[in-house]
C-alpha positions as CSV (number, residue, x, y, z in Angstrom):
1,X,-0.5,-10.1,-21.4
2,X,3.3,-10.1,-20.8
3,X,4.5,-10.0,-17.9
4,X,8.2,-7.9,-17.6
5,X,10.9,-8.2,-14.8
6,X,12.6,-5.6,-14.4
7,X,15.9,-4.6,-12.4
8,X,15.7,-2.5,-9.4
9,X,16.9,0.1,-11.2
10,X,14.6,0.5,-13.7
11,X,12.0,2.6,-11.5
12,X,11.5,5.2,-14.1
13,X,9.9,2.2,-16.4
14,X,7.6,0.9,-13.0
15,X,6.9,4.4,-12.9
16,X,5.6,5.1,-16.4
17,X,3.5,1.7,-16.4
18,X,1.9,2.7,-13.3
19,X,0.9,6.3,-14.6
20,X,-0.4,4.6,-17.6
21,X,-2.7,2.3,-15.8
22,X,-0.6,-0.3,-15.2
23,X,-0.4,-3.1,-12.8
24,X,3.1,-3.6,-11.3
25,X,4.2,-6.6,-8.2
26,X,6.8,-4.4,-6.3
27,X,8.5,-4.8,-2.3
28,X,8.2,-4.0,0.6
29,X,9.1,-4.5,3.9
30,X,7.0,-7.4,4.7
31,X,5.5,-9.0,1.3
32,X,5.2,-8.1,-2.2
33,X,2.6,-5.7,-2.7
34,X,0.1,-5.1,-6.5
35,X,0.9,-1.7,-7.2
36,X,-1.8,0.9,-9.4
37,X,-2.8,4.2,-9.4
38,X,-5.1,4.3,-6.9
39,X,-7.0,7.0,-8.2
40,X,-7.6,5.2,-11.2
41,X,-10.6,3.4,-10.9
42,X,-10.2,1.3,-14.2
43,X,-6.6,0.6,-12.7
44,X,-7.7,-0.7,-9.3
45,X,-10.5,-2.8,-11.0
46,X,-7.8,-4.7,-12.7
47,X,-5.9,-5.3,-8.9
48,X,-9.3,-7.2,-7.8
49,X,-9.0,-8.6,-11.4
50,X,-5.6,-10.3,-11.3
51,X,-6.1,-11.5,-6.8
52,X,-9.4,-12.7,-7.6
53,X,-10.4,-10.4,-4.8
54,X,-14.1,-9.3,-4.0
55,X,-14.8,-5.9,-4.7
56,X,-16.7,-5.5,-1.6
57,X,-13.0,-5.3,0.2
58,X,-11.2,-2.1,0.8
59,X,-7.4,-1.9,-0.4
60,X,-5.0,0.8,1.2
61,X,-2.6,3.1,-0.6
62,X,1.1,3.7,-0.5
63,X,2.4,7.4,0.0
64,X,6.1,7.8,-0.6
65,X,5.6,10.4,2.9
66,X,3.1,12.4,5.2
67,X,2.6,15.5,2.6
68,X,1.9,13.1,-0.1
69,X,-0.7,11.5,1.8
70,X,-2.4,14.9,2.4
71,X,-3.5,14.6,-1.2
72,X,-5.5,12.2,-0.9
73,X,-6.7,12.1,2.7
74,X,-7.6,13.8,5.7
75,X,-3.7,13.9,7.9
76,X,-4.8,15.1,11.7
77,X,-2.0,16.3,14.1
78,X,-2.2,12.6,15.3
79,X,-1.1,11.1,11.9
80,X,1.7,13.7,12.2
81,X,2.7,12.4,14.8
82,X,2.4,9.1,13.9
83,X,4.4,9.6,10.5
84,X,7.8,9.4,12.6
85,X,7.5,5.5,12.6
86,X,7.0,5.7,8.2
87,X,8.9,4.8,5.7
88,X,8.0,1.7,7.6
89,X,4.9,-1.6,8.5
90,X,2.2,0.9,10.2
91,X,-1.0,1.7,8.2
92,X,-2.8,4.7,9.2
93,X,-6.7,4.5,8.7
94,X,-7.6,8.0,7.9
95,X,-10.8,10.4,6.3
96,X,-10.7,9.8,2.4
97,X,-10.9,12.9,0.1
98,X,-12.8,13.0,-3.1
99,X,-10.5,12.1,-5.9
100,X,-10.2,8.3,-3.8
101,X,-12.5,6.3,-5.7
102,X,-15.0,3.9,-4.1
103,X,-13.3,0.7,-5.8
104,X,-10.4,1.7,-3.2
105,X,-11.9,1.7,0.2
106,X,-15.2,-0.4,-1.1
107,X,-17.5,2.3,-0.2
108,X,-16.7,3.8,2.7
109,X,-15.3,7.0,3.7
110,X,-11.7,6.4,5.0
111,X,-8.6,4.8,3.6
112,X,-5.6,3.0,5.0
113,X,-2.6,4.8,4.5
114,X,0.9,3.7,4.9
115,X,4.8,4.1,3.4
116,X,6.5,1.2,2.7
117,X,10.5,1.1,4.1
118,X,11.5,0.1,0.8
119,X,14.0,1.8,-1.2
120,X,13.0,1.0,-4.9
121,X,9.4,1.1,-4.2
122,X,9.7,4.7,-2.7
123,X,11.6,5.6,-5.5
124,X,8.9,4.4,-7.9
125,X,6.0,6.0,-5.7
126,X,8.2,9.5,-5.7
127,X,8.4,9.2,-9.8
128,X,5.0,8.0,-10.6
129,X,3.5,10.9,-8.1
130,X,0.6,8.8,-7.5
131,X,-0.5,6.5,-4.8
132,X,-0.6,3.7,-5.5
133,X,-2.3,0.3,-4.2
134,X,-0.4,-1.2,-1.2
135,X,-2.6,-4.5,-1.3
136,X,-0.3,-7.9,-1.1
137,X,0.7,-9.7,-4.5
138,X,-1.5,-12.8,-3.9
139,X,-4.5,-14.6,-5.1
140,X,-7.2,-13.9,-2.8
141,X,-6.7,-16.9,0.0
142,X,-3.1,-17.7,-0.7
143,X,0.2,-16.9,1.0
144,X,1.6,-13.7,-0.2
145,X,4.8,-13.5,-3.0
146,X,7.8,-13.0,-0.6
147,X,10.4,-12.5,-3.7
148,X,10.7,-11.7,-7.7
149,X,10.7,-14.9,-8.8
150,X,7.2,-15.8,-6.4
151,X,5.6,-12.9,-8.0
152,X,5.9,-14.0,-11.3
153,X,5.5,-17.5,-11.0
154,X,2.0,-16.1,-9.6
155,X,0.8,-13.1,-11.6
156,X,2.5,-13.9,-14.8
157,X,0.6,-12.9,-17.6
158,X,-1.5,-11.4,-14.9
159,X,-0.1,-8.2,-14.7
160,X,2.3,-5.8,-16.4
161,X,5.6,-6.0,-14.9
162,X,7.0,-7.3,-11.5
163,X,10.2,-5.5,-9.8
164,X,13.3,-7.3,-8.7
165,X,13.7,-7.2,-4.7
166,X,13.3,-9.1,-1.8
167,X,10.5,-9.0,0.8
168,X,11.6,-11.1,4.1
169,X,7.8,-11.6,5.5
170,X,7.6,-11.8,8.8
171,X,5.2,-9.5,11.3
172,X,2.8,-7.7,9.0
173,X,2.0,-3.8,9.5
174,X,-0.2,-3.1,13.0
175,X,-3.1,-1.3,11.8
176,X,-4.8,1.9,13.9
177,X,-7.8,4.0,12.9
178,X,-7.7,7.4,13.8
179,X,-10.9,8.7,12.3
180,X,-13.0,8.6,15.8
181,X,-12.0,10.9,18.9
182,X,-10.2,7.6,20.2
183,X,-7.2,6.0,17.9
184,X,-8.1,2.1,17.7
185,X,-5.6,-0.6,16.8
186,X,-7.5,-2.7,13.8
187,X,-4.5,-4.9,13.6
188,X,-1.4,-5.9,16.1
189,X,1.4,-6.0,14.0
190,X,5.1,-4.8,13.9
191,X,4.8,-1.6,16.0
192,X,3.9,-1.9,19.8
193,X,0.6,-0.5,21.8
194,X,3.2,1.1,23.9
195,X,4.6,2.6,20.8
196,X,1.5,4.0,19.3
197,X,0.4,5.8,22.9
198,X,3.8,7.0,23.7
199,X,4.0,9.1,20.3
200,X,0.0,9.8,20.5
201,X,0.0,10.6,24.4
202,X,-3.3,8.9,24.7
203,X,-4.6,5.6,25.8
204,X,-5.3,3.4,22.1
205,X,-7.9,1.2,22.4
C-alpha cells in the first residue's frame, strides 16, 4: 500500500478516502488519531489491522458536533449539557444505536464519543459525514504519533494517507460514562471533576 501526505487543505481527498473505506492518520488536540468510518466494519477491522490492536478492545468515534453524534448514539440532556466543553479532549461514554458495529465498541452496548478541537480534522469529519474512529495513531504499546512526519514514519504503507498537522500531546481527554443514573469519570484527563459537576449539577463519581 502507499501511503499519501497530504496538505491540510486537501480535506476533501481525506474525506473521500475515508467514505471509501479508507484508513487516514489525522490531528487532534492531543495525538494523532487512525481515522475510518466507523460504521464500516471491514474499515475498522483494518484500524486493529495496521495498531496491531486486539479486537477484544473498544475504539471511540469522532462526531464533528452533538447532533451528529445523535446518529449514532443515545445523547441524554446530560451529554447536552456536556457538549459545551466539545470541539475539545472530553469523551462521552454513551448508549450505542444499531448501525455501530460490534468491531467498534468490542461487544458491548455503549460507545465513547467525543469531538476533537481540531480544525482540519473537523473539516474532514463535516465532509466525510461519517464518524469516524478517534483511536490514537500508534502500534498497540507504543507512544502515540505527535506530528506528520511521526505518523508516517509509523504507518507507512500501513494505511492510506496521513494529514499534515501538529498534535502537541500533553493531558489526554478525561473520560466519563453517563450510561448509569450516576455520571462516572473512566479517565482523569484535561477537564476537571469540578468541571464535569458544575455543568452536570450532580456529584460524578
Amino acid at each position: 500500500m502507499r501511503t499519501r501526505l497530504l496538505r491540510a487543505d486537501e480535506t476533501d481527498v481525506a474525506a473521500e478516502l475515508l467514505k471509501g473505506g479508507g484508513v487516514v492518520a489525522v490531528p487532534t488536540e492531543t495525538v494523532y488519531g487512525l481515522a475510518a468510518n466507523g460504521l464500516d466494519e471491514a474499515a475498522v477491522r483494518k484500524i486493529f489491522a495496521a495498531k496491531g490492536r486486539a479486537e477484544t478492545k473498544p475504539i471511540s468515534l469522532f462526531a464533528a458536533c452533538i447532533e451528529d453524534a445523535e446518529r449514532f448514539c443515545v445523547v441524554d440532556g446530560r451529554a447536552r449539557r456536556l457538549s459545551v466543553l466539545w470541539p475539545g479532549p472530553l469523551t462521552v461514554i454513551l448508549p450505542r444505536l444499531g448501525c455501530v458495529p460490534d468491531e467498534i465498541t468490542a461487544g458491548g452496548e455503549d460507545v465513547g464519543v467525543r469531538v476533537p478541537d481540531d480544525r482540519t480534522t473537523l473539516e474532514i469529519l463535516r465532509l466525510a459525514g461519517i464518524p469516524l474512529t478517534g483511536t490514537s495513531a500508534n502500534i498497540s504499546g507504543e507512544p502515540p504519533a505527535r506530528s506528520a512526519a511521526e505518523a508516517m514514519e509509523i504507518f507507512a504503507g500501513r494505511v492510506d494517507a496521513v494529514v499534515e498537522g501538529a498534535s502537541p500531546g500533553g493531558v489526554p481527554s478525561t473520560v466519563v460514562d453517563l450510561t448509569g443514573s450516576i455520571a462516572k469519570v473512566v479517565r482523569m484527563g484535561a477537564i476537571s471533576r469540578e468541571t464535569l459537576e458544575k455543568l452536570l449539577g450532580e456529584v460524578v463519581e
